[in-house]
C-alpha positions as CSV (number, residue, x, y, z in Angstrom):
1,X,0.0,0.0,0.0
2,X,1.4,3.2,-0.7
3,X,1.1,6.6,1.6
4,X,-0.8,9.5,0.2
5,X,2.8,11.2,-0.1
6,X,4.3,8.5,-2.2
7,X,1.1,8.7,-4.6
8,X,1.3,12.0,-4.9
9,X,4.9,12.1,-5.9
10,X,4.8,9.1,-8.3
11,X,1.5,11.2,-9.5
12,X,3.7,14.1,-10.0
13,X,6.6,12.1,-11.9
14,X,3.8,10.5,-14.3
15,X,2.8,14.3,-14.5
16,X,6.5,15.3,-15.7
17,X,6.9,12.6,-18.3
18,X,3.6,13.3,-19.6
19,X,3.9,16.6,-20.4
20,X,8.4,16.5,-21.2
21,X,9.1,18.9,-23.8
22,X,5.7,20.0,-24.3
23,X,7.2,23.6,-23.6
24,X,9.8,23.5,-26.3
25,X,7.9,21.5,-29.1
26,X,7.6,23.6,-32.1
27,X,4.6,25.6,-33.7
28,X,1.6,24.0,-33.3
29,X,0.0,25.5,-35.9
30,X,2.7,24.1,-38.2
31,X,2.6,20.7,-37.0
32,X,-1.2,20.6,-38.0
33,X,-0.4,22.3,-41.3
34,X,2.2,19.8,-41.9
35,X,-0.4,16.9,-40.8
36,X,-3.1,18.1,-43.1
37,X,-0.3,18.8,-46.1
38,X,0.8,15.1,-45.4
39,X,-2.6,13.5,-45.8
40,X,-3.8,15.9,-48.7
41,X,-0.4,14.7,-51.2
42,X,-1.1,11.3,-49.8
43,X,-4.7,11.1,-51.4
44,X,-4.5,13.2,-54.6
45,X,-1.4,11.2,-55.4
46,X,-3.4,8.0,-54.5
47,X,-6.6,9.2,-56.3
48,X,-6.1,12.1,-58.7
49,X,-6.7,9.1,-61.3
50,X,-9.7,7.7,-59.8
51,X,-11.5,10.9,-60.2
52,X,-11.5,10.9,-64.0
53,X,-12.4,7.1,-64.1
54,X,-15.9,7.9,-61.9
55,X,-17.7,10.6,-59.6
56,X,-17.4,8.3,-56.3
57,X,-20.8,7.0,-55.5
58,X,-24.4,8.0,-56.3
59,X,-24.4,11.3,-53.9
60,X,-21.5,12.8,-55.3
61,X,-22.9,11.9,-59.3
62,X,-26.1,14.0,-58.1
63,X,-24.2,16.5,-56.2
64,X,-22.5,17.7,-59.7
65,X,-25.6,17.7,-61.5
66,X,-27.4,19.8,-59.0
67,X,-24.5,21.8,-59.3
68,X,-24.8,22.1,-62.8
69,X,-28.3,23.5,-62.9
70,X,-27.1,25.8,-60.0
71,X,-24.1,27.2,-62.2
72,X,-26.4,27.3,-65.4
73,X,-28.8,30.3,-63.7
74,X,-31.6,27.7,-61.5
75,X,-32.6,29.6,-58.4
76,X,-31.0,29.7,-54.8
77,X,-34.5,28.5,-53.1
78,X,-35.3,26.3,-56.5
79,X,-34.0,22.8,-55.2
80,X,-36.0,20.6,-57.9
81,X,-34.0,18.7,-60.5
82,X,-35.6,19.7,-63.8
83,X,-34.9,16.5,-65.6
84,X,-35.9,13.8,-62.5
85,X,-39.8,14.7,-62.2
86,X,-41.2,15.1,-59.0
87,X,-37.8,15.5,-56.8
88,X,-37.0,18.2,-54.8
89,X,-33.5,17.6,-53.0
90,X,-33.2,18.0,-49.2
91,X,-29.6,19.6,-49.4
92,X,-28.0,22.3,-48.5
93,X,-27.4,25.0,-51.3
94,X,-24.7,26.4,-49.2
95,X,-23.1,23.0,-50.2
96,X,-23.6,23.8,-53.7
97,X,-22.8,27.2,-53.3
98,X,-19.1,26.2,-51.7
99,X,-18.4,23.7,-54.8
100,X,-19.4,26.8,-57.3
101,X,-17.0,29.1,-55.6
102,X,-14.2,26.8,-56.0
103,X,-15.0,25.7,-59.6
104,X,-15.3,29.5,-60.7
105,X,-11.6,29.9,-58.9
106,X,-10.1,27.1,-60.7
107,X,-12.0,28.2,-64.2
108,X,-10.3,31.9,-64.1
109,X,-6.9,29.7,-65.2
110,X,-7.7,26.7,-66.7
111,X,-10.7,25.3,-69.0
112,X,-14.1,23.9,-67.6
113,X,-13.8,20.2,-67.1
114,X,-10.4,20.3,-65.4
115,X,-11.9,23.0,-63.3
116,X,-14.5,21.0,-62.4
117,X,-11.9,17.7,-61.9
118,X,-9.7,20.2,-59.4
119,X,-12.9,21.3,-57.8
120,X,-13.7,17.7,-57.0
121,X,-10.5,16.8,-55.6
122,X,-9.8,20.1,-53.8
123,X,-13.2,19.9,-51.7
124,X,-12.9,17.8,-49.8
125,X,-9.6,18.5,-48.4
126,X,-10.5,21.7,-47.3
127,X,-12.9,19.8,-44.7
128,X,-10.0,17.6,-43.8
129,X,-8.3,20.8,-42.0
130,X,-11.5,21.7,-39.6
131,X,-11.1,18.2,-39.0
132,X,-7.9,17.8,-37.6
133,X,-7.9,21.1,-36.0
134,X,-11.2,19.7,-34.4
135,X,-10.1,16.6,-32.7
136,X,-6.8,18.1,-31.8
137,X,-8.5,20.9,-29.8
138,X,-10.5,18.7,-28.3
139,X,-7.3,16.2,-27.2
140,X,-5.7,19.6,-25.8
141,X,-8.4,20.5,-23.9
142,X,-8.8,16.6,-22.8
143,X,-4.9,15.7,-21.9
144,X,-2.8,19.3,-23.2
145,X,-0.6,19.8,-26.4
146,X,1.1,16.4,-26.1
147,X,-2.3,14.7,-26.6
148,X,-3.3,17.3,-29.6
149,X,0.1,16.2,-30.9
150,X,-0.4,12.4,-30.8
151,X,-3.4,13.1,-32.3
152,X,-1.9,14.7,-35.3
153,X,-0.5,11.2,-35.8
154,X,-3.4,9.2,-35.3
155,X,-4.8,11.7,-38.2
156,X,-2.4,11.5,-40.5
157,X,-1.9,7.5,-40.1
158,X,-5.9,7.6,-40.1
159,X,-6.7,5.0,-42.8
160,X,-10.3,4.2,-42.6
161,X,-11.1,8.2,-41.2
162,X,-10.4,9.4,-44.9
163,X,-13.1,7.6,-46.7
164,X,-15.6,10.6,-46.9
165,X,-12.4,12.6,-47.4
166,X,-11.1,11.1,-50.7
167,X,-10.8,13.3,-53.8
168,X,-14.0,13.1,-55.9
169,X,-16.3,13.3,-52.7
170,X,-18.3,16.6,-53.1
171,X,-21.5,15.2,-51.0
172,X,-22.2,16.8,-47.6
173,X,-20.7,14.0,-45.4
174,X,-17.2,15.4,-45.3
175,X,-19.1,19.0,-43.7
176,X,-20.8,17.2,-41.1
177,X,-17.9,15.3,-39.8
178,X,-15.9,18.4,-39.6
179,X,-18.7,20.1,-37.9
180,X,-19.1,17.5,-35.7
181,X,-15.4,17.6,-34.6
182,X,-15.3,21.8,-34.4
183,X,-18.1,21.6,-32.4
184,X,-17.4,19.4,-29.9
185,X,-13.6,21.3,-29.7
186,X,-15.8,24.5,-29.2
187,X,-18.0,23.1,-26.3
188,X,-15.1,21.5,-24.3
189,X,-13.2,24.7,-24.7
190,X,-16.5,26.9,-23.1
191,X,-15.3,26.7,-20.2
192,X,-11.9,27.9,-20.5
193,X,-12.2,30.3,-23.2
194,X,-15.1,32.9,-23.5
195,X,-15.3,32.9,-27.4
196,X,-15.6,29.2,-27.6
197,X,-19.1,28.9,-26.7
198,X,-20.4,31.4,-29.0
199,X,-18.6,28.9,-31.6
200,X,-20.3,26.1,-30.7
201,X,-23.8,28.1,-31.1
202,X,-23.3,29.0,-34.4
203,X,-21.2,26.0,-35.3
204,X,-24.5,24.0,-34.5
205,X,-26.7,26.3,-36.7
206,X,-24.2,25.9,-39.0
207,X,-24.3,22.1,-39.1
208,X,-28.3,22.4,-39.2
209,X,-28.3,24.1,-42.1
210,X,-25.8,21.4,-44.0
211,X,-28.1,18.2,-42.8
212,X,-29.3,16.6,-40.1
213,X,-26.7,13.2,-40.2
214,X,-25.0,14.7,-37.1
215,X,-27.8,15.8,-35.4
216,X,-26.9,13.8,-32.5
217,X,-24.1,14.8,-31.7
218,X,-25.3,18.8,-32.4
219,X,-27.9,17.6,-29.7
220,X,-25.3,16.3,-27.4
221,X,-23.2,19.3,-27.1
222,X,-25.8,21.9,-26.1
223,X,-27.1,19.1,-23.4
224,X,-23.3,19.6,-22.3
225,X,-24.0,22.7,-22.5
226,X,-27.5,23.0,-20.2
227,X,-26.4,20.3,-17.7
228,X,-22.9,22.3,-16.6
229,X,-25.3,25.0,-15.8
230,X,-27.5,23.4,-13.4
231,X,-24.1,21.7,-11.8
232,X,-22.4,24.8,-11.9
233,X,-24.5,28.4,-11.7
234,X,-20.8,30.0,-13.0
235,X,-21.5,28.1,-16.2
236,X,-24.3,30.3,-16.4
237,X,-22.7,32.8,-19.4
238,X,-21.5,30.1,-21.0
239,X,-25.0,28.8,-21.6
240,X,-25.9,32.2,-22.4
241,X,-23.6,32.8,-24.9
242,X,-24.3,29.4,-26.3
243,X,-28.0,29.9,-26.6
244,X,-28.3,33.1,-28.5
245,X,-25.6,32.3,-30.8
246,X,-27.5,29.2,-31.8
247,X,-30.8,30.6,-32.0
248,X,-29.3,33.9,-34.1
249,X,-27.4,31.2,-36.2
250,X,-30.2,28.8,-36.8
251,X,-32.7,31.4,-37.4
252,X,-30.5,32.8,-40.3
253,X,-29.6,29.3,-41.7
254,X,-33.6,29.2,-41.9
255,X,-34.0,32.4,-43.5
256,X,-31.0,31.7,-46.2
257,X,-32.2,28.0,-47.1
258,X,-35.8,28.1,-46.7
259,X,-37.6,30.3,-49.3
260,X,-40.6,32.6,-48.5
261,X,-43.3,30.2,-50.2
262,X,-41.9,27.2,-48.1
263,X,-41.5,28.9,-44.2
264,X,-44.8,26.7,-43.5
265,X,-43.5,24.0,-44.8
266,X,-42.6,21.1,-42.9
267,X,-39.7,18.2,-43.3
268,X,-37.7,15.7,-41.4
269,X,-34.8,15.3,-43.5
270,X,-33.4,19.2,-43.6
271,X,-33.9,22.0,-42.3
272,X,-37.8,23.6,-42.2
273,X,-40.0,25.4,-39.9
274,X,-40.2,22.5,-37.7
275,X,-36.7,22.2,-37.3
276,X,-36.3,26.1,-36.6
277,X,-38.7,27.0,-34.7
278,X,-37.9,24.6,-31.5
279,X,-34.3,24.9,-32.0
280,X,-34.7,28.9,-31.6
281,X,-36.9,29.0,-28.7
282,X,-34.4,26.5,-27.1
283,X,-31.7,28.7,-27.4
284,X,-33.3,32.2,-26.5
285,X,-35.1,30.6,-23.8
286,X,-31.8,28.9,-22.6
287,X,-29.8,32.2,-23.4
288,X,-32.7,33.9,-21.7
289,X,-32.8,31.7,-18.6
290,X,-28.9,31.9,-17.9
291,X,-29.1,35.6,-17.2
292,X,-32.4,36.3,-15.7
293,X,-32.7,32.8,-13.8
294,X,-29.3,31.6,-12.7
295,X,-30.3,30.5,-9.4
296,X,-27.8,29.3,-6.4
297,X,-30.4,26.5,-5.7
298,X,-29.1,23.3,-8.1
299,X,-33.2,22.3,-8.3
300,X,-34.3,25.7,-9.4
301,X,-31.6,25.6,-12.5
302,X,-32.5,21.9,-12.9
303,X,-36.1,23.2,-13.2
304,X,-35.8,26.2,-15.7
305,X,-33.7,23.9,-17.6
306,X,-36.1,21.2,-17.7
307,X,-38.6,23.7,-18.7
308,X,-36.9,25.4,-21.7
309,X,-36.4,21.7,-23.0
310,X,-40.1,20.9,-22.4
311,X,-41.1,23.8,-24.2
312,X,-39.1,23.2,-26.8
313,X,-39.7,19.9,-27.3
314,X,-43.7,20.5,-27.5
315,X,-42.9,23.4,-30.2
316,X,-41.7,20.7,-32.2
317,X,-44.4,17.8,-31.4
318,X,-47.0,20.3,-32.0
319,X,-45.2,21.4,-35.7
320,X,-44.9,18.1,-37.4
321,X,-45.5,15.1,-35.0
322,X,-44.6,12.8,-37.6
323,X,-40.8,13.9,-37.4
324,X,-40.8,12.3,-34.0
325,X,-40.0,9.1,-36.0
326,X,-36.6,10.8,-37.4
327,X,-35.6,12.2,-40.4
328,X,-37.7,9.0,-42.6
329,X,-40.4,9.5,-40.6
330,X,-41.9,11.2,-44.1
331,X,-40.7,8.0,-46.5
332,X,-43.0,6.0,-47.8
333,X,-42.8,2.8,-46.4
334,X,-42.5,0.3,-49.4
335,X,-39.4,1.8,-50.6
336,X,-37.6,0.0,-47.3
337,X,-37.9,-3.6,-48.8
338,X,-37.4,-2.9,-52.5
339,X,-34.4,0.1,-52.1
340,X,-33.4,1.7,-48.7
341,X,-32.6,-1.8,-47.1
342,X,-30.2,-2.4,-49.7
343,X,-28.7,0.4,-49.2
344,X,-24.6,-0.6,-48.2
345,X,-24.0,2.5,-45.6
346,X,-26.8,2.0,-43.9
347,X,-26.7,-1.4,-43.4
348,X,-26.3,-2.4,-39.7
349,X,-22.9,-3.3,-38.4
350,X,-23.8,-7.0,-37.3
351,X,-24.9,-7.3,-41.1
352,X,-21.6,-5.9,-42.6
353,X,-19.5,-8.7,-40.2
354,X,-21.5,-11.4,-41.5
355,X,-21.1,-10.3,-45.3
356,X,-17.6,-9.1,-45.2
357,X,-16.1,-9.5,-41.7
358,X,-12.8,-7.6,-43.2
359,X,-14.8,-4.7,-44.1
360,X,-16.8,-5.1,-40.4
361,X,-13.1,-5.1,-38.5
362,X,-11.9,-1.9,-40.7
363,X,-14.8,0.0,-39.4
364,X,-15.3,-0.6,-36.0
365,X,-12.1,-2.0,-34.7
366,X,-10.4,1.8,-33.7
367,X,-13.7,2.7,-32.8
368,X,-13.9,-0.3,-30.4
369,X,-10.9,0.3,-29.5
370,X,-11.0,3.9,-28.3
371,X,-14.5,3.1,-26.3
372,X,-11.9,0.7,-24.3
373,X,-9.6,3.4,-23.6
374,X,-12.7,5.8,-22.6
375,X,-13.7,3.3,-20.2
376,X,-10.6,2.9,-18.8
377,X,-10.1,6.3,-18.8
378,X,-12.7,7.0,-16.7
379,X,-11.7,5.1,-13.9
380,X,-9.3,8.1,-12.8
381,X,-11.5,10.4,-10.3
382,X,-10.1,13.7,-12.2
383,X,-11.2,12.7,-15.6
384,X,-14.8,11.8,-14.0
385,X,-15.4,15.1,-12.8
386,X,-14.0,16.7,-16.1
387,X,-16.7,18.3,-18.3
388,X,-14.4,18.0,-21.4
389,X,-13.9,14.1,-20.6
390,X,-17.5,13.7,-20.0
391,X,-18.6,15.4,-23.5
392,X,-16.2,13.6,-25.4
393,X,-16.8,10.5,-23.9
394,X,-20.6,10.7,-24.4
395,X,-19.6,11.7,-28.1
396,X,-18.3,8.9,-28.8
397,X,-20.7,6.2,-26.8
398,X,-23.5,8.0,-29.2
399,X,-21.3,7.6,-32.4
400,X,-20.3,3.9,-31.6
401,X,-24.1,3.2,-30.6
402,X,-25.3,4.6,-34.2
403,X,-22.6,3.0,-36.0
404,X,-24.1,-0.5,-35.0
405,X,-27.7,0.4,-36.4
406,X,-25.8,2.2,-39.5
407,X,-22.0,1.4,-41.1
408,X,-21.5,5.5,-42.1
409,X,-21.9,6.6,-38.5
410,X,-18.2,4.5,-38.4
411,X,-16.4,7.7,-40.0
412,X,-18.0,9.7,-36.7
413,X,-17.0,7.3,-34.2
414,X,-12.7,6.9,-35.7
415,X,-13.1,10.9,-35.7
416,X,-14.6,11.6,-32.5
417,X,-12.6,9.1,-30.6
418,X,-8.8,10.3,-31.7
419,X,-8.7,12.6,-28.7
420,X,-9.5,10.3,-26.2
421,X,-7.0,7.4,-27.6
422,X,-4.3,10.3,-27.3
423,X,-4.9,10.8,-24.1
424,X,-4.5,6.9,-23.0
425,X,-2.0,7.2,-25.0
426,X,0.0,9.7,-22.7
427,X,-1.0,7.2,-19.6
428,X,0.7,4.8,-21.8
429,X,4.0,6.7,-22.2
430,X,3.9,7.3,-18.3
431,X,3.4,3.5,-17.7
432,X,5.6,2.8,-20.0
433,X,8.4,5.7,-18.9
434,X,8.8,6.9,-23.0
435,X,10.9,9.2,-22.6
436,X,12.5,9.5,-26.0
437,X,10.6,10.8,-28.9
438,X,10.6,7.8,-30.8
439,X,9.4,5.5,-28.4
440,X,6.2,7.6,-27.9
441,X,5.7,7.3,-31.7
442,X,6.7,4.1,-32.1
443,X,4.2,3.6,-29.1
444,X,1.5,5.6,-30.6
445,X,2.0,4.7,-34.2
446,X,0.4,1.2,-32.4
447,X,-3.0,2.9,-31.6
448,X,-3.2,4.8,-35.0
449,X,-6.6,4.0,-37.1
450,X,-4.3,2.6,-40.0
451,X,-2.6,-0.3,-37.8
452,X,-4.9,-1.2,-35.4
453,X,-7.4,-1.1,-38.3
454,X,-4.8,-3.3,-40.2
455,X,-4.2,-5.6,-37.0
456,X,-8.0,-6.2,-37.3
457,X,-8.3,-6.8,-40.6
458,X,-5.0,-9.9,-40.6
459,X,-6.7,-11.5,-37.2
460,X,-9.7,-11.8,-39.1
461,X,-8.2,-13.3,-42.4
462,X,-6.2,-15.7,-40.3
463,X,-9.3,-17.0,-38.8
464,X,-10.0,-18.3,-41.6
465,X,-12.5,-14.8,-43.5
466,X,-11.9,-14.6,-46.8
467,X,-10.4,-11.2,-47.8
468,X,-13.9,-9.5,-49.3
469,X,-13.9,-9.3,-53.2
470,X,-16.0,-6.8,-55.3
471,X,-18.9,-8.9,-56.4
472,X,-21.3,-6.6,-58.0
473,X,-21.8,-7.0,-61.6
474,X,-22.4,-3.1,-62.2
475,X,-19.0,-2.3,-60.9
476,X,-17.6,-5.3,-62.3
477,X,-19.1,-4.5,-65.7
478,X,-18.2,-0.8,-65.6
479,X,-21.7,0.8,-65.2
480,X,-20.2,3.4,-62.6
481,X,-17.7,4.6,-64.7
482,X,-17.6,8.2,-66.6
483,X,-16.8,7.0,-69.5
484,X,-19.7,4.8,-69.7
485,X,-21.8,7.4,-70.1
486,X,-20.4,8.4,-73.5
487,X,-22.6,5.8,-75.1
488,X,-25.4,7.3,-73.3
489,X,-24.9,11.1,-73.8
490,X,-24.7,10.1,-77.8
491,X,-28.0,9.3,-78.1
492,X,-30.7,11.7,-79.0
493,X,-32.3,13.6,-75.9
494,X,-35.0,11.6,-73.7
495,X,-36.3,10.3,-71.0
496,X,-34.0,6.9,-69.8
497,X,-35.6,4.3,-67.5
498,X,-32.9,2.4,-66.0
499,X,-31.9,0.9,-62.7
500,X,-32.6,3.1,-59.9
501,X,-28.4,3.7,-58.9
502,X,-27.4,4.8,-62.4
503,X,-30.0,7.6,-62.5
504,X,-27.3,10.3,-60.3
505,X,-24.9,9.7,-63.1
506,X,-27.1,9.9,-65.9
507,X,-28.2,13.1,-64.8
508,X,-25.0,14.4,-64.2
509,X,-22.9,13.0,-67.3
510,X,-25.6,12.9,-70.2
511,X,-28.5,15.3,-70.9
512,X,-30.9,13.4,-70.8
513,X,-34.2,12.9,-67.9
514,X,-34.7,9.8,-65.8
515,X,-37.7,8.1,-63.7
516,X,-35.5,8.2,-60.8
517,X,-32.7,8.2,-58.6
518,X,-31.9,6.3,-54.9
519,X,-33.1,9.7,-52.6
520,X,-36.1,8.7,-50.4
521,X,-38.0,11.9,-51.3
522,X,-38.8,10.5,-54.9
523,X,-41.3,7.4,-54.3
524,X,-43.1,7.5,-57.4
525,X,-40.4,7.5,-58.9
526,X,-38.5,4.6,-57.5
527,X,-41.4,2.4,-56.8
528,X,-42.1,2.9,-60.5
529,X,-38.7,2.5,-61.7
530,X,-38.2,-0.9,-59.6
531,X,-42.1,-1.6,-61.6
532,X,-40.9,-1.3,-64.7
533,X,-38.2,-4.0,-64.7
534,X,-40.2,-6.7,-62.8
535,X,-43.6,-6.1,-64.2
536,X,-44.5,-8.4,-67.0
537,X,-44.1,-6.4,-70.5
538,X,-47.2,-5.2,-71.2
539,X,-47.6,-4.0,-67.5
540,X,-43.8,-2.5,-67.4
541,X,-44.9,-1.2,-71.4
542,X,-47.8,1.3,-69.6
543,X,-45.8,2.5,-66.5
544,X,-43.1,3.6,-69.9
545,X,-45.6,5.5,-71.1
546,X,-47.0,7.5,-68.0
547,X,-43.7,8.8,-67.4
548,X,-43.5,9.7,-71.4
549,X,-39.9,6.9,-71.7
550,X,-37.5,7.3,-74.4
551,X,-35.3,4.8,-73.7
552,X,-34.6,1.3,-71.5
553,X,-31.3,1.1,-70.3
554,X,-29.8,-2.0,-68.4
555,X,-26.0,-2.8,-67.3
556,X,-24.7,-5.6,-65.5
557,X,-26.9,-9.0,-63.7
558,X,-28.0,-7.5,-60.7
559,X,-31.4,-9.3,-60.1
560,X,-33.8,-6.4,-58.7
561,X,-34.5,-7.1,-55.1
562,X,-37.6,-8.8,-54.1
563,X,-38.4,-11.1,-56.9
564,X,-39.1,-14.8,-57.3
565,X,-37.6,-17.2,-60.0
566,X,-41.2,-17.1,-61.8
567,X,-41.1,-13.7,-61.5
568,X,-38.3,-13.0,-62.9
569,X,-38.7,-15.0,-65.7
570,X,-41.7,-13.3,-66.6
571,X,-40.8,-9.7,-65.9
572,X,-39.2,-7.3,-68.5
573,X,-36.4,-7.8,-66.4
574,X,-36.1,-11.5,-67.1
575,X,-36.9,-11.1,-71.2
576,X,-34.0,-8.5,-71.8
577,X,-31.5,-11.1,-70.0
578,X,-32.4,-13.2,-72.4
579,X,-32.3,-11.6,-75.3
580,X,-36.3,-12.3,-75.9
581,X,-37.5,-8.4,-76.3
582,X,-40.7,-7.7,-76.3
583,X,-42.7,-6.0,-79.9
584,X,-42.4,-2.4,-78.8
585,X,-38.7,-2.4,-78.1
586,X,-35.6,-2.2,-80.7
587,X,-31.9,-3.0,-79.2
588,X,-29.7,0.5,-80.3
589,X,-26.3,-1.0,-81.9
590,X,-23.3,-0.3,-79.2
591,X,-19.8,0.4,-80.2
592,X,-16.6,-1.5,-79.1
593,X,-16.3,-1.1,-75.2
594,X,-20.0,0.0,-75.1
595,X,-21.4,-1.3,-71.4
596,X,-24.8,-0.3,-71.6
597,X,-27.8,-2.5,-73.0
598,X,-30.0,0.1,-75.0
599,X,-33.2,-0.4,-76.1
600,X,-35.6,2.6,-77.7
601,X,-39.1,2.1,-77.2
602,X,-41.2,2.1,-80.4
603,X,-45.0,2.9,-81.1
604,X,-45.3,5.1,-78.5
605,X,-48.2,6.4,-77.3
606,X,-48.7,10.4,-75.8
């Protein structure tokens, strides 16, 4: 057993090895500019290629053409896609209005498509920076500039982090996760620096206004944010501060996105009156509350607390109850079984591990990891009572939670938990007595997302897994790839039907109109599109001519989802596999490297 005095001095020494030559490490600022310059030459040299071959994924192909239309004169407030009938996108135009910027800076020196290649490729880097500078903040404020140092390395030896990051990735996912991390940097900082809280207010309308995917973890920070004031009435101008900037910041993000004709307008997936209008009241009434009701009695700021949320809460019940069932809530319910369950991102993590268990251990094994080091973490008194510990912590046991029900949330959790493997990693150095620079590296190069990632990924093969293989005919075949779509943008201009996933990059590579495209706001149009391949002929032949059909396109064997073997041999589906077409179609000759199976519907009717 050891004497209070001999803890606190071996305390003090683990205190001295933690934080050697923390004094006289250089610039911070340059380290993190070194970091983020590392990473950036790593993935353009890696993937500047890749970004003429395709655009990514299906978000990133619609992405550019709503960019298009934005660029060729189509309204701020006008978010429907003229040549996808019936769709009216959920995203952000600030987004779109981001990409434009950057595309009109690179088209003042060179010529339109490789402006619009750099734009791609420079994007997302930019968000990589807030990123770092994020999670390094938030390891400062967690363990001091030792930890935001190691975590400089756990960034830039990051493999899986960057997947959202990679050239060619122009969707909003890349925002949110930087949001995410600045946020939660601005709310442990509150109470140490005055302007950080403000931050976090208009950070979090900020976010609102990009998408509600990190909504959680908006949520979480200004519950840090009410719950320090009713355990501490000095946190009260913190809260205050907090409050008004979020409601001044969402209630311009409102005014901005939301045109005139749609303020009554309600919607679960982005930001709308219902969204606003609870979100403001929070904050003024919590702003409000911190200066006029900052109580010495813990109950009475418990209570006024309680009440602002209660109040807010109703405000939105009482808008659009429906929204109480998440952002979905509003998606029509057949779409689950024949699109959105297919749908790889979302996919639950138990489901990924039984599909491709190397893909599974990728994901979740530094998340996993860093939840460990949380826990154990939190066995240390000091950290317990910590408010910055406590946020972070709670951060990531959200972000771990949702990346079980969903695989995307994965890119959250490796982000959110690189400050708090930093800071186990500084116990381990004092455990350990690193003193030399190159231990502690060669120590922390062990926790990094890359190797322990990489660790995962061997234990699994060795267990006998076989590495996963892409096994999708459409990729396989090509059907993803730009140049594809030179077959397709040949043809005369029409209307395409064509598997749902291809519609994003017909829209944005050709000129022509499609049925649909894989966004939840277009029912109709997907339920229709999914129709027309597994109807019988004659069936599919009328749903063709409601949506006035130019062409049926087809590329690679993917059998559409929800079909029987009799079905499918009788659906159109089934006939254009093999090769029996029906009367009122005509195959269009290919060239040489032509993926695509055309086919131009004849004797139409109006």
């Amino acid at each position: 057993m050891q004497t209070g005095e001999e803890s606190g001095m071996q305390q003090r020494a683990e205190e001295r090895v933690m934080t050697a030559g923390a004094a006289r490490g250089p610039n911070f600022a340059v380290l993190a500019g070194l970091a983020w310059l590392v990473i950036a030459v790593d993935l353009v040299a890696r993937h500047w290629a890749g970004t003429a071959l395709t655009l990514s994924d299906t978000d990133d192909a619609m992405r550019l053409a709503e960019l298009h239309d934005f660029l060729h004169g189509q309204g701020w407030f006008d978010m429907h896609q003229p040549r996808l009938p019936g769709y009216e996108s959920h995203w952000s135009r600030l987004i779109d209005a981001g990409l434009a910027g950057t595309f009109l800076m690179f088209n003042q020196f060179v010529d339109g498509a490789l402006a619009e290649r750099l734009m791609r490729v420079v994007w997302p880097l930019l968000w990589l920076g807030p990123a770092i500078l994020g999670v390094a903040a938030t390891a400062w404020r967690l363990a001091g500039r030792e930890a935001a140092v190691v975590t400089l390395l756990l960034c830039v030896v990051g493999l899986p982090a960057f997947q959202q990051f990679l050239p060619g990735r122009i969707d909003h996912h890349n925002a949110q996760i930087a949001l995410s991390a600045a946020i939660v940097a601005a709310t442990v900082w509150s109470d140490r620096a005055r302007g950080a809280a403000v931050a976090a207010g208009a950070l979090s309308g900020l976010a609102l206004a990009i998408g509600l995917e990190n909504l959680a973890f908006v949520a979480l920070a200004g519950v840090a944010f009410a719950l320090r004031f009713i355990a501490d009435r000095a946190a009260a101008a913190a809260l205050a501060r907090y409050g008004l900037a979020l409601a001044a910041s969402t209630a311009a993000a409102f005014l901005l996105l939301v045109g005139p004709d749609h303020w009554g307008r309600t919607a679960c997936d982005a930001i709308a009156v219902n969204w606003a209008v609870p979100v403001v009241v929070a904050g003024l009434l919590l702003g409000g509350s911190a200066v006029a009701c900052a109580s010495e009695r813990l109950v009475a700021r418990a209570a006024t607390v309680a009440v602002c949320g209660a109040v807010a809460a109703l405000a939105f019940a009482l808008i659009e109850p429906r929204c109480l069932g998440g952002p979905y809530a509003m998606m029509d319910p057949a779409l689950r079984s024949i699109w959105f369950s297919h749908i790889n991102e979302m996919q639950p993590l138990t489901t990924i591990m039984r599909n491709s268990p190397d893909v599974a251990a990728a994901l979740a094994t530094f998340p996993a990891a860093a939840v460990l080091m949380t826990l154990w973490l939190a066995r240390e008194p000091a950290m317990r009572r910590d408010f910055a510990f406590l946020l972070a912590a709670a951060e990531l046991l959200v972000a771990f939670a949702l990346m079980t029900a969903a695989a995307k949330m994965s890119m959250y959790a490796i982000w959110l938990g690189m400050p708090l493997v930093a800071a186990f990693a500084l116990r381990v150095f004092a455990w350990l007595r690193l003193g030399n620079l190159a231990a502690r590296a060669f120590a922390a190069m062990l926790l990094t997302p890359a190797l322990l990632s990489a660790g995962a990924i061997a234990a699994v093969q060795a267990a006998g897994a076989p590495p996963s293989k892409e096994g999708d005919s459409r990729v396989l075949g090509g059907c993803f790839k730009t140049a594809s779509y030179a077959q397709l943008a040949r043809l005369p201009q029409g209307v395409i039907a064509t598997e749902i996933d291809y519609g994003s990059f017909v829209l944005a590579l050709t000129p022509h109109a499609v049925i649909a495209a894989p966004y939840h706001r277009l029912a109709d149009g997907i339920m229709a599109a999914h129709r027309i391949f597994t109807l019988p002929p004659d069936a599919a032949r009328g749903l063709l001519q409601r949506y006035g059909a130019t062409y049926v396109v087809s590329c690679g064997a993917r059998v559409p989802p929800g079909m029987s073997a009799d079905e499918r041999a009788a659906s159109l589906w089934g006939r254009l596999e093999s090769g029996a077409l029906p009367d009122w179609l005509e195959a269009v000759p290919g060239r040489d490297g032509d993926v695509f199976r055309v086919y131009r519907i004849t004797g139409r009717t109006s």
